[in-house]
Structure formats: structure tokens, C-alpha cells
C-alpha positions in Angstrom: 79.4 109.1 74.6 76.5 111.8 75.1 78.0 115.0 73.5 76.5 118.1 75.5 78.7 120.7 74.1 80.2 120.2 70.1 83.2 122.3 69.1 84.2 122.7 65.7 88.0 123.6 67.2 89.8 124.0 70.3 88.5 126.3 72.7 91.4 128.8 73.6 90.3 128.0 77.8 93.9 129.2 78.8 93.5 132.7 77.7 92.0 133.6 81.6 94.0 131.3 83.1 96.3 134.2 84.7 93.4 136.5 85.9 91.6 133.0 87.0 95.1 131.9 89.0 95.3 134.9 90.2 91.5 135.1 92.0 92.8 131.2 93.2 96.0 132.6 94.8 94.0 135.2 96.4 91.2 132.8 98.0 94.0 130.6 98.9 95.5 133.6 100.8 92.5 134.5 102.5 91.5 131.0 103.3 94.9 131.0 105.0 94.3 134.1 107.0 90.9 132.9 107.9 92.0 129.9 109.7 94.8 131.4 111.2 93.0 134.6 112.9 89.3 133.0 113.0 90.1 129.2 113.4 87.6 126.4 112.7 84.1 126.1 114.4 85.0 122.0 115.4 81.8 120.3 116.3 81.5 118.1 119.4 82.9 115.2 117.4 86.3 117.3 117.8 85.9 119.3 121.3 83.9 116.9 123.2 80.6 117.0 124.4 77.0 115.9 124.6 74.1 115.5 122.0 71.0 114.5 122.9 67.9 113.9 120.3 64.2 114.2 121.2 61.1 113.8 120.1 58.3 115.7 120.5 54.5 115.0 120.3 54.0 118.3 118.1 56.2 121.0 116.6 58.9 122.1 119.1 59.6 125.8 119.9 63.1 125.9 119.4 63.5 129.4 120.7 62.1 128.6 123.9 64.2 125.6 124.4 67.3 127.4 123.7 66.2 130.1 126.5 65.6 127.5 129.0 68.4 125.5 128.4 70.8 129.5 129.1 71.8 128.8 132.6 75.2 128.5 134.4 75.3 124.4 134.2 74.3 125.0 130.1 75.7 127.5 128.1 75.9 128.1 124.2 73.2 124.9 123.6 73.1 124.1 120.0 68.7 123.0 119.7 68.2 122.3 116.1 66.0 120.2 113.8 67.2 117.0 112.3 64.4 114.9 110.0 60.9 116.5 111.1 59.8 119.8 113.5 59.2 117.3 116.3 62.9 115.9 116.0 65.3 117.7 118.1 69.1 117.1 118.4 70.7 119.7 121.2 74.4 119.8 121.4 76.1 120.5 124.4 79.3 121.4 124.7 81.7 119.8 127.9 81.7 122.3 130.7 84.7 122.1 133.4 83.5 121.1 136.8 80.3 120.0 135.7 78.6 116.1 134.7 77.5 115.1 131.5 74.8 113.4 133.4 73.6 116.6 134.8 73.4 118.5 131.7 71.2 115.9 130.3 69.2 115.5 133.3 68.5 119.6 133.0 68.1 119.2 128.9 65.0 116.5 129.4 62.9 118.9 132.5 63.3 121.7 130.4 62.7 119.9 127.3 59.3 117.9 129.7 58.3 121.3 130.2 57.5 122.5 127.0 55.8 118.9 126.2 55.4 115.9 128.8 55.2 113.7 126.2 58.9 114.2 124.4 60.9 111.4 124.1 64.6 110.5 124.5 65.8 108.7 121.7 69.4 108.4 122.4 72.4 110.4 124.3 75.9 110.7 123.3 78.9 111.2 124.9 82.4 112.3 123.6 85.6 112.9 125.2 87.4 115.8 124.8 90.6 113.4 124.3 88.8 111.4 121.7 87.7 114.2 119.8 91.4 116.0 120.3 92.8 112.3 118.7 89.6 112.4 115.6 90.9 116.2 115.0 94.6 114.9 115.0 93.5 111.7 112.8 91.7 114.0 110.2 94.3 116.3 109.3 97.3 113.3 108.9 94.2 111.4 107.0 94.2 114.3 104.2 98.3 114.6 104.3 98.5 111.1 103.7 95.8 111.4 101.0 97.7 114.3 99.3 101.1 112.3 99.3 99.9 109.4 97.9 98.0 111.1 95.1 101.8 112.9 94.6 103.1 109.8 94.0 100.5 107.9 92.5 100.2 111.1 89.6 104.6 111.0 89.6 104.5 107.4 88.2 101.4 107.4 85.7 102.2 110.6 84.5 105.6 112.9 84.9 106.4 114.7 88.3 105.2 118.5 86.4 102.2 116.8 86.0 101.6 115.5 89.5 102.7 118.8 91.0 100.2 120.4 89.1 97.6 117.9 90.8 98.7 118.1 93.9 98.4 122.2 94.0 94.6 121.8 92.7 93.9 119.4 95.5 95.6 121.2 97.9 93.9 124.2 96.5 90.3 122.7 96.7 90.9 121.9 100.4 92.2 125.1 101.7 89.6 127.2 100.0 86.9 124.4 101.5 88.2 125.4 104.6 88.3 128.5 104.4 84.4 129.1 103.6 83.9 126.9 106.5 86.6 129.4 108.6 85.3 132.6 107.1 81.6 131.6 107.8 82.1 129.9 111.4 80.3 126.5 110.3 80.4 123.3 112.7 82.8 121.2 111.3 82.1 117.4 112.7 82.5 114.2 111.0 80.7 114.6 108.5 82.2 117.7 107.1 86.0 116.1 107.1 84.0 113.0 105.2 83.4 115.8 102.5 86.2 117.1 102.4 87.9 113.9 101.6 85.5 113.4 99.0 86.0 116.7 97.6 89.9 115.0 97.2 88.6 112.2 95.0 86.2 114.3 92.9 89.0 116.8 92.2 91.4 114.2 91.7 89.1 112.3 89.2 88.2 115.0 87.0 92.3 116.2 86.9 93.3 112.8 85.8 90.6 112.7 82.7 92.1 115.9 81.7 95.4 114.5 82.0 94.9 111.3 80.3 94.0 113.3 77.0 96.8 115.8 77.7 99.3 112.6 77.6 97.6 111.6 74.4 97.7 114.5 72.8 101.0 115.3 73.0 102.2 112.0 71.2 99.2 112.8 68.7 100.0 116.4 68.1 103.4 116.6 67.4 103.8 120.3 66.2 101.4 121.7 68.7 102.8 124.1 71.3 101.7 122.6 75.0 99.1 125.7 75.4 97.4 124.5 72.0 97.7 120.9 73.3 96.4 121.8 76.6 93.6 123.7 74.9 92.6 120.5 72.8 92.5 118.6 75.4 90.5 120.5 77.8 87.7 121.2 74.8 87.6 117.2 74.1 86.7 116.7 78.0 84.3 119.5 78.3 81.4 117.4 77.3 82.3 114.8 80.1 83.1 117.5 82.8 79.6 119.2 82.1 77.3 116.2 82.5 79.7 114.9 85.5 79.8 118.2 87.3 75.9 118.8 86.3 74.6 115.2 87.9 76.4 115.5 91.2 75.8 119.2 91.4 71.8 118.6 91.4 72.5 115.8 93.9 74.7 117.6 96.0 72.0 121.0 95.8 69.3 118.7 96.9 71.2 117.2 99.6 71.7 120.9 100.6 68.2 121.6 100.9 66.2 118.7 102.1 69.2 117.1 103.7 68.6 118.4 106.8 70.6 119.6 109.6 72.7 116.6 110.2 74.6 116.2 106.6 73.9 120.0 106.1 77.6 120.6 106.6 78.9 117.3 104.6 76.5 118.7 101.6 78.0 122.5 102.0 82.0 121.0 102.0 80.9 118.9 99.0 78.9 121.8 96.8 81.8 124.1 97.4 84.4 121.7 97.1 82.8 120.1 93.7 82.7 124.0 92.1 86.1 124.9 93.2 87.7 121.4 92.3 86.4 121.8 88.5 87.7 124.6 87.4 91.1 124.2 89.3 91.5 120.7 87.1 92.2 123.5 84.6 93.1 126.6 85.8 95.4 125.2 88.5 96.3 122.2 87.7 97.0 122.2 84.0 98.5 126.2 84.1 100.7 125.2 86.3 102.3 122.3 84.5 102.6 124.6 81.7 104.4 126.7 83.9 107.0 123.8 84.9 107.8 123.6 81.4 106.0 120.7 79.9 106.6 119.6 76.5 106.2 116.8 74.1 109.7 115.1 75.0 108.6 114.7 79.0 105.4 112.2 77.8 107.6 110.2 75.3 108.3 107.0 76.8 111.5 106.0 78.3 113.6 103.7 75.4 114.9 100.5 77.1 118.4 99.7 76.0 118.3 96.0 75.6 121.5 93.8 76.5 123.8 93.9 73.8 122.2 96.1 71.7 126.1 98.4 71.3 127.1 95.1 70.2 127.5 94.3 66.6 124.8 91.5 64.4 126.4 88.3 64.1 124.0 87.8 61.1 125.5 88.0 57.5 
């Protein structure tokens, strides 16, 4: 395996890990109060709505569309790039009392007006009831991914262990949220995709470290589980680096010449994918450590065979 980073020892990682927890609790906190006073910014795929995409024959003047498109029929028009400067998706949000069919019809003369030649590629609609059910569907999608991991961590590992996991996941989520909360992003399909991934990423790398933990502590008999947590942290470093370093760059260009239409699905992931890493071992192994793991909790459980009290029949 490629070796980025060589240590002679262990690398003493847990000596922040109370400041580090600390800064965690708070951002969790703050997510929390976030989402409570500001709410999320759903996108149409959640409220309901119509988005329409365009193209034009040259450059579109955004500006100018979105003055246009300010009337009493369309309000709060979301006109942004997706692919090129002649590509235009507008988002429109549902409006009591007034068709879907109208709104577009007033979208394309305004959008004719600025350049005869635009045209409609596609226009869709969603239901306020659908997207109420995709909202509903999204948050009991990442329960049910959280309570599986639970258990699936309980019975590879031991239940300190898994609650340890858990927290980091549940951690990575709510501080996910939170930016996207605190900063009033759209958050459509593609961002609650993200955030699921962020689940698996952060799940992946807590179960590497974990794997070496278990190993170490039937290897390392006289260690205390800080030293033990320490060793196994440094022997992973090398893999968390080049991991972490490959799907960062991916995820930073994604971010950039993505475009608008995954823009929120790469800011969920780049967030996500810097919180998740170093709560594999400031969250997640801490707070094991906290629950009192030790050497005896990894030993595996002695199977009394049948007649085993009994005694050998042999001379």
C-alpha cells in the first residue's frame, strides 16, 4: 500500500480531542438552532413548482429576465445558468390561485422578448403534495440509514463502538445541514443525494479506523485504549490522506465547473467529506473511549461446548 505519511511511533491524535469535541458540540448546537429559527431553503422538488429550461441563440441577460419575469402572476423567479450562458433553467415557485400553464406562458414572451429565437427545451411540473411526500421520504430515508448502521456496527463490532459511529454520522449530517440552514441554500434532490453519501463516506472511513482498533487491542495487550486508539489512528493516516485527498479534488472540481444544477449536491458532499473525516476520530473514536472501552469488550465470546463441566472418560 502507497505510504504518504511514515511514522516512526504513534501519533498522540487524542491529545485535542477535547478542544476538537468541544468546537463539534458547538457546530452541532448551532446547526440545531439554525434549523430551528431559520429552516431549510427546500427547492421545488420539496415545495412544489415549475422549472422551465431555455435556450438561447446568444448569451442571456439574466438580470433582465429576472426583472421581467417580477410581476404579480411571477414572484421570487429563480433564472440561473445550467451547462452554457445560453442555457437557462428558471424556477418558479406554485402561487395560490394562479396556473402553472400561465406562468409558463408569461416565462417564454418575456423570455421571446429578449431573443425570438430561445428555445423551450422541457417544462416541469411538481406538486406541492409530491414534494411534501419526497420531504417526508428523505428524512425517514436518513433515520433508517442511521438505524441500520447502529445495528450493523452493534454486531461487527461492540455497542460502545457503534454508538460512537452513530454520533459521528449523526454529527456529519446535522452540521451538513446546518451550513445549508445557516447559508439559506436550495436544498432539492440532489442535495439530500449528498447528504446520503456523505453517510456512506463517513461511515467507511469510521469502520477502517475501527477495524485496526479491534486489532489492536488483541495485538497490544498492555496498551491503555488512548495508546491503542492512537496506534491505530497513525496506521490509517496514510489511507485516510490519499482517500480524503482523491475525492476532495473530485468533489472541488465538481464545485466549480459543475455547474448550477449539482452545485448543491457538490457543496453537501465537500462539507460533508471534511466534517465526516475528522469526526471518524474525534467523535467517533473519543467517544468510545468515553464509554469505557477496553481490551476485554473485543475479546471474543468463549462458547461453552455440550458437556464440557463433565468429566473425560479417557484414561
Amino acid at each position: 500500500m502507497l505510504q504518504i505519511l511514515s511514522f516512526k511511533g504513534s501519533v498522540n491524535f487524542l491529545r485535542h480531542a477535547l478542544p476538537i469535541s468541544i468546537m463539534s458540540l458547538i457546530l452541532v448546537v448551532l446547526s440545531l438552532v439554525s434549523l430551528a429559527t431559520k429552516g431549510i431553503n427546500w427547492g421545488l422538488d420539496f415545495t412544489g413548482g415549475t422549472s422551465i429550461q431555455l435556450t438561447f441563440s446568444q448569451p442571456a441577460d439574466l438580470n433582465l429576465l429576472r426583472d421581467k419575469l417580477d410581476n404579480e402572476i411571477i414572484s421570487g423567479a429563480v433564472v440561473q445558468n445550467f451547462g452554457s450562458s445560453r442555457d437557462v433553467v428558471v424556477r418558479l415557485q406554485t402561487k395560490e390561485g394562479v396556473k402553472s400553464d400561465d406562468q409558463v406562458k408569461l416565462v417564454i414572451g418575456a423570455a421571446k422578448a429578449q431573443d425570438p429565437q430561445v428555445v423551450q427545451k422541457s417544462v416541469e411540473f411538481v406538486g406541492p403534495q409530491v414534494g411534501k411526500e419526497l420531504a417526508e421520504q428523505g428524512a425517514l430515508a436518513v433515520l433508517v440509514a442511521l438505524i441500520c448502521i447502529l445495528l450493523y456496527v452493534t454486531f461487527r463490532f461492540e455497542w460502545r463502538l457503534s454508538v460512537g459511529a452513530v454520533a459521528a454520522l449523526a454529527h456529519d449530517v446535522t452540521v451538513t445541514l446546518g451550513l445549508f440552514s445557516f447559508l439559506q441554500l436550495e436544498f432539492d434532490l440532489t442535495v439530500l443525494a449528498g447528504v446520503l453519501t456523505v453517510v456512506g463516506y463517513s461511515l467507511n472511513d469510521t469502520i477502517v479506523v475501527f477495524d485496526r482498533i479491534r486489532e489492536n487491542f488483541l495485538k497490544m495487550r498492555k496498551a491503555t485504549p488512548t495508546e491503542v486508539v492512537n496506534t491505530s489512528i497513525t496506521q490509517t493516516m496514510s489511507r485516510t490522506i490519499i482517500t480524503t485527498g482523491t475525492t476532495i479534488i473530485t468533489v472541488i472540481a465538481l464545485f466549480l465547473k459543475g455547474g448550477t444544477l449539482i452545485h448543491g449536491f457538490a457543496t453537501s458532499l465537500l462539507m460533508g467529506i471534511t466534517v465526516g473525516t475528522y469526526s471518524s476520530i474525534y467523535v467517533a473514536s473519543f467517544l468510545a473511549i468515553k464509554l469505557g472501552i477496553c481490551r476485554e469488550h473485543m475479546m471474543p465470546v468463549q462458547v461453552e461446548k455440550e458437556g464440557a463441566d463433565q468429566p473425560s472418560i479417557m484414561p
